[in-house]
C-alpha positions in Angstrom: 0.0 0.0 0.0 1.0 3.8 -0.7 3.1 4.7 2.2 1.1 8.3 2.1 -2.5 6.6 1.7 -1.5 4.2 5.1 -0.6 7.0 6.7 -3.6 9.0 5.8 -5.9 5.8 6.9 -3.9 5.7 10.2 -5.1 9.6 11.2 -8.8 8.6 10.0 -8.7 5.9 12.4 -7.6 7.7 15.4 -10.5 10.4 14.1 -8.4 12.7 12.7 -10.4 14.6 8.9 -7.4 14.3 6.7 -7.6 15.4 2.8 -5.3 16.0 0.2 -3.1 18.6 -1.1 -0.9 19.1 -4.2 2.4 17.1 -3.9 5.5 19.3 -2.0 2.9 21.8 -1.8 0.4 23.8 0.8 -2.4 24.2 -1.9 -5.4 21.6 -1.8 -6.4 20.2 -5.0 -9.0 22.4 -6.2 -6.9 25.2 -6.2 -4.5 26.3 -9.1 -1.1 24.5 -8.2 1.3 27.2 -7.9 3.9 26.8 -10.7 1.1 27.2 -13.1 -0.7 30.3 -12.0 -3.8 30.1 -13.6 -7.1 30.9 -12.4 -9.9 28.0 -11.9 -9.6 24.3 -11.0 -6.9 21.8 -11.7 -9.1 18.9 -10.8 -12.6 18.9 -10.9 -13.4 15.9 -8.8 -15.9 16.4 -6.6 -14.6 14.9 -3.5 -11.9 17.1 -3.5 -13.2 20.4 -4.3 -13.3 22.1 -1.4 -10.0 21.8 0.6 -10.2 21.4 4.6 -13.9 21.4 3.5 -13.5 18.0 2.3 -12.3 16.4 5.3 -13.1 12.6 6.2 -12.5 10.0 8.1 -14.0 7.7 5.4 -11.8 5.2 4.8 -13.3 4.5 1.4 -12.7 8.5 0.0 -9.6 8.5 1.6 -8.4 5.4 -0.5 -10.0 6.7 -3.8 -8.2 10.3 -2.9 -4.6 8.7 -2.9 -5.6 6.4 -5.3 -5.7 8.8 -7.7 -3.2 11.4 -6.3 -0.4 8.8 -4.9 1.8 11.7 -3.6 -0.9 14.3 -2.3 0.6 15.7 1.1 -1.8 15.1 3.7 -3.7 18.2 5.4 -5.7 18.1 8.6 -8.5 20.3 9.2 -8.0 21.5 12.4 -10.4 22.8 14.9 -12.3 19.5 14.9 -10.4 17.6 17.4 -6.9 19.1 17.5 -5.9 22.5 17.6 -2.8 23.6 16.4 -0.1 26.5 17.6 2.5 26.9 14.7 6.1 28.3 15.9 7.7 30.0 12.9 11.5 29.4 12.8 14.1 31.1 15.5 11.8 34.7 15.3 8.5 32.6 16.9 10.6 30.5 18.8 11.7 33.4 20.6 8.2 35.5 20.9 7.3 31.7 22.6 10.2 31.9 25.6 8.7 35.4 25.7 5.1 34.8 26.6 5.5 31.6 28.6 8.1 33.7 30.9 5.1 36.2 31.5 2.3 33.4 31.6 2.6 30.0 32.7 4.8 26.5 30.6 3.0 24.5 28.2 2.2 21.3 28.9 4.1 18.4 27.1 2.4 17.5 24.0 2.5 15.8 20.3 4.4 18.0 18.1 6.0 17.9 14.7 9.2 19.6 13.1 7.7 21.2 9.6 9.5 20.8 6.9 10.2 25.2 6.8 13.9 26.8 5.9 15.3 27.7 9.4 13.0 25.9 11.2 9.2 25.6 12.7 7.2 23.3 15.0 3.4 22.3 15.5 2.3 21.9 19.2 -0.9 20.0 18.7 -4.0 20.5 21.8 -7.0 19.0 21.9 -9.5 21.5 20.7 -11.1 24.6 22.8 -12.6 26.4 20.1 -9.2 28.2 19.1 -9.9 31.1 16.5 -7.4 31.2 13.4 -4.8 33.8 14.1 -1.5 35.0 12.7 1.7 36.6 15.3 -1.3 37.4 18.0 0.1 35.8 20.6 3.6 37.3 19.1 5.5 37.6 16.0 5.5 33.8 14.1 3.0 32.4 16.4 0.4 31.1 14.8 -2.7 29.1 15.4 -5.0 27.1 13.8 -8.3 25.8 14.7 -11.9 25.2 13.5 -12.3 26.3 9.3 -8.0 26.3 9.3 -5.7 23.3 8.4 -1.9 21.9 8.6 0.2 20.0 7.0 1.1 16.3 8.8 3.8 13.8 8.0 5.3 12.4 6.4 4.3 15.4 3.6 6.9 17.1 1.8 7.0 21.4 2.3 7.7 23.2 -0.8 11.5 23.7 -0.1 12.1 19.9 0.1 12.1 18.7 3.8 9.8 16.4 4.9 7.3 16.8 8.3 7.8 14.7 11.0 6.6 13.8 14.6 9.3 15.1 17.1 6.9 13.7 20.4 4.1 11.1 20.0 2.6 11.8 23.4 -1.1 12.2 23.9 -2.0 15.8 22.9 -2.6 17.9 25.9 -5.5 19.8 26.9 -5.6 23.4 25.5 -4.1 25.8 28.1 -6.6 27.9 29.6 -4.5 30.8 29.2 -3.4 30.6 25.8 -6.8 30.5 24.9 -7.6 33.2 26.8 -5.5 35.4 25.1 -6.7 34.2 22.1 -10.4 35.5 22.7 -8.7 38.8 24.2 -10.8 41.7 23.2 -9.1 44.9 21.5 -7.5 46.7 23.6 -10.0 48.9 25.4 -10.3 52.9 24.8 -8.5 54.9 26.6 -9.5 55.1 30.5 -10.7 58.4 31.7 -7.9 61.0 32.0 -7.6 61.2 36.0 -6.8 56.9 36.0 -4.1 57.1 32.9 -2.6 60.3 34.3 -2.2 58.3 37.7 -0.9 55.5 35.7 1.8 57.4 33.7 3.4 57.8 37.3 5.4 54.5 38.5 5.9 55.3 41.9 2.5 56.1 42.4 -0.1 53.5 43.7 -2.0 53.2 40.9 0.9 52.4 38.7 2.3 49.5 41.4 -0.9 48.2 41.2 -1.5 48.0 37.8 2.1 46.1 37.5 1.1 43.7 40.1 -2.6 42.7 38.7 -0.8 42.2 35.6 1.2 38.9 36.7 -2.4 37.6 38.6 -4.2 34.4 37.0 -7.3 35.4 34.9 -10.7 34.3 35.6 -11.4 31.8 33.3 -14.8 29.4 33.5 -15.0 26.3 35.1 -11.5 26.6 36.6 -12.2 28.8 40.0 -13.1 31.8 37.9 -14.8 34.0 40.7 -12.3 33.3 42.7 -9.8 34.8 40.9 -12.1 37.9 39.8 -12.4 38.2 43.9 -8.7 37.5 44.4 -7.5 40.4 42.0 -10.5 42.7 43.4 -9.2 42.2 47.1 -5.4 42.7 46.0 -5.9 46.1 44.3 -7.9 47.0 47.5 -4.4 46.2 49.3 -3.1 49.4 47.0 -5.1 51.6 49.4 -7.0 52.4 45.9 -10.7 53.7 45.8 -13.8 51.7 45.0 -14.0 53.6 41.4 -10.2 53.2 40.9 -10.3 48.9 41.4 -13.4 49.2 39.1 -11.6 51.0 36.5 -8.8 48.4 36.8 -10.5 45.4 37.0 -12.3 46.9 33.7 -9.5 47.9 31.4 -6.4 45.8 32.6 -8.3 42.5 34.0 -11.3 42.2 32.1 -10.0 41.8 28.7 -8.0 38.7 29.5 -11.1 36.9 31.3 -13.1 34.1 29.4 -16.1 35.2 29.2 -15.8 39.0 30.3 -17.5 40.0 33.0 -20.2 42.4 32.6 -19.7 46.0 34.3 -22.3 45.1 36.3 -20.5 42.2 38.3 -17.2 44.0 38.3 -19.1 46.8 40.0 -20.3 44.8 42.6 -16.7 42.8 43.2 -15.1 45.6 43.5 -17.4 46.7 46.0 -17.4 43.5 47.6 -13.2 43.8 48.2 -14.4 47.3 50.6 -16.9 45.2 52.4 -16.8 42.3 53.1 -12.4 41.5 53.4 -11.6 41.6 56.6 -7.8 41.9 56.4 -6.0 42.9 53.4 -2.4 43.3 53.1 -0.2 46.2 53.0 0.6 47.8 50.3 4.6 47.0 50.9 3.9 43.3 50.7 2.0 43.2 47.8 5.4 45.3 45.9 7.4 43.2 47.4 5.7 40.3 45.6 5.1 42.0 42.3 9.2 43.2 42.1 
């Protein structure tokens, strides 16, 4: 059997939509193959059409697929079981020590070396509903996820190399927190001029307290999330800030990295909750002293 077409039957197996792309190449068949630039179809077979689209774990259209197209690299349409966070060569490699210095490791999970000049890896997760995006979460980080696809292995990348697995382990669990960033809103307009004044200043308060909410866990669903709104609302209190001036924080700094946002509403009322109801809150020296 085609060494390509057993692989291809292997992923269906394990549940994985696989279809097929032009040999050493990124472009489904459907589309114009590269070298020849033209607009329109190359193949009109129907079961082919449509790219990711097209994705199956049917044995008997995966067969007649590399049946007919013996060297088709072999695409998975991600977002419907695996999502997938490309690192792009030494630049994303380094954007990735970045953000996991400020955030929290990845866990260990099935990854493959591409087959890109200078280098590249796929870190496969078990899908959370992770949007496409391109250098979001920094420059050559990219993700992939439901209506996106990659390339697996053994295909071939246009400049000759060929894709491999680097680590079979089980693929992890999305990190809460790199999705999280992912659903990040824009960032928010500009606070009112009174806060970002006060914020300008370092050695002020507001400033230190800012720096120090920063580096706290956000509230995520499911995993202790009002904890973690109440947490961050008691620490700012600990800044000796005003009930307006948490608010405005947990608004504009917190908010934004919490899945789902919480409503003004709520925030409100936390915030108002850190004045009433916390009986002891630490002094503002030990809560530097643990942001420095």
């Amino acid at each position: 059997m085609n060494a390509l077409l057993e692989t291809a039957l292997t992923y269906a197996r394990a549940g994985l939509p696989v279809f097929p792309l032009h040999p050493r190449s990124k472009i489904p068949f459907g589309k114009p193959r590269p070298e020849e630039g033209k607009k329109g179809h190359v193949c009109a077979a129907p079961l082919h059409q449509h790219g990711f689209k097209d994705a199956t774990t049917d044995p008997a259209v995966i067969e007649a697929w590399w049946g007919a197209h013996p060297a088709a690299n072999i695409g998975l349409a991600t977002g419907r079981g695996l999502d997938v966070l490309d690192v792009d060569g030494p630049e994303g490699e380094t954007a990735l020590v970045a953000l996991v210095a400020r955030r929290w490791l990845l866990p260990e999970t099935c990854e493959v070396r591409t087959g890109r000049d200078g280098g590249g890896r796929q870190l496969h997760f078990r899908s959370a509903g992770w949007p496409n995006s391109v250098s979001r979460l920094g420059p050559k980080l990219d993700t992939r996820g439901l209506g996106g696809f990659v390339l697996l292995p053994p295909s071939v990348h246009p400049s000759g190399p060929t894709y491999a697995w680097t680590n079979l382990s089980a693929p992890a669990g999305a990190p809460a927190w790199l999705t999280a960033l992912l659903y990040r809103a824009p960032e928010p307009a500009a606070a009112p001029t009174t806060l970002r004044t006060r914020l300008s200043k370092e050695t002020d308060a507001l400033g230190r307290a800012s720096r120090y909410l920063a580096e706290m866990p956000a509230a995520i669903s499911g995993q202790g999330g009002h904890l973690a709104l109440w947490a961050a609302a008691r620490a700012l209190r600990g800044f000796r800030l005003t009930k307006d001036e948490v608010f405005e924080l947990l608004l504009t700094e917190y908010n934004p990295r919490c899945v789902p946002q919480w409503s003004k509403v709520e925030l409100r009322h936390k915030a108002n909750e850190a004045f009433s109801k916390a009986k002891k809150v630490p002094e503002p020296r030990d809560l530097t002293e643990r942001a420095s």
